[in-house]
C-alpha positions as CSV (number, residue, x, y, z in Angstrom):
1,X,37.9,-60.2,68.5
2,X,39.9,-57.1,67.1
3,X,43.5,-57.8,69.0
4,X,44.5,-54.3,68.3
5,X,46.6,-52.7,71.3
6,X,44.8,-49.8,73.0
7,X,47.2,-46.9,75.2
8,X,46.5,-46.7,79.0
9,X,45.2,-42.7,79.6
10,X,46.8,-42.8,83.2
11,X,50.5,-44.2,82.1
12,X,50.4,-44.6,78.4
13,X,51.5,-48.0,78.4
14,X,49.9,-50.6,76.3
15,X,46.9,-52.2,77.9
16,X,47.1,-56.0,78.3
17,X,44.9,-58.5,76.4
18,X,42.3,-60.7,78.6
19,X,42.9,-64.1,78.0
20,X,40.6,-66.9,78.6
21,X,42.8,-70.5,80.2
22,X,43.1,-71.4,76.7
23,X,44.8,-68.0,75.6
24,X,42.3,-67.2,73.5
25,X,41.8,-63.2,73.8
26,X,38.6,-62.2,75.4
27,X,38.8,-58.4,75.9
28,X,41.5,-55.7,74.8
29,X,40.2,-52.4,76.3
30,X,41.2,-52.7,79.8
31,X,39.6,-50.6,82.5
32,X,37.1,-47.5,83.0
33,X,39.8,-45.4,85.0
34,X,36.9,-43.2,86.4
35,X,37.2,-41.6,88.6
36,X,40.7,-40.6,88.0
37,X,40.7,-40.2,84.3
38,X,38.2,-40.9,81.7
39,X,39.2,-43.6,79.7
40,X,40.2,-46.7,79.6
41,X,43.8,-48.4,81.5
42,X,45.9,-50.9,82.1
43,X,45.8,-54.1,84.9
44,X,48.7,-51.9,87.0
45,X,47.5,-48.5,86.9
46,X,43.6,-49.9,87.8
47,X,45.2,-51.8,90.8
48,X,47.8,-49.1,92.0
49,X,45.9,-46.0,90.9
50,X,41.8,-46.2,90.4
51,X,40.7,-49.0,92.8
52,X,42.5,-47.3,96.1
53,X,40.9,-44.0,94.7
54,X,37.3,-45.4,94.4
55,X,37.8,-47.2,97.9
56,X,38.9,-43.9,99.6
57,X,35.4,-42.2,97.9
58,X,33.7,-45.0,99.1
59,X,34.6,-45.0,102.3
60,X,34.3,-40.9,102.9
61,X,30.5,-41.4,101.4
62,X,30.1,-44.0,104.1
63,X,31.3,-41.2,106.8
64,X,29.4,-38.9,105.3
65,X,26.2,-40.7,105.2
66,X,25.8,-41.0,101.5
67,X,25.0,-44.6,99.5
């Protein structure tokens, strides 16, 4: 796999390999950062940034009767 190191859209930091529990790199693209940028982004700003955003969506389509 192509180790090359990709730029988070949300921060610009470098996105961090996948490794497997023998360190062998499984994936080096990171996360879709829909729906707060198109893209792809790092382990930080898909935990601090995208999940909470997609769980507040979530749960105001819930309220709002939408699946």
């Amino acid at each position: 796999m192509n180790e090359e190191v990709h730029k988070c859209v949300i921060c610009q930091g470098d996105i961090e390999h996948q490794k497997d529990e023998n360190g062998k790199v499984f994936w080096t693209r990171g996360h879709h950062a829909y729906p707060l940028a198109k893209g792809q982004c790092c382990n930080t700003c898909h935990s601090v940034n995208v999940m909470p955003l997609r769980v507040t969506i979530a749960m105001f389509d819930m309220l709002e009767g939408k699946k």
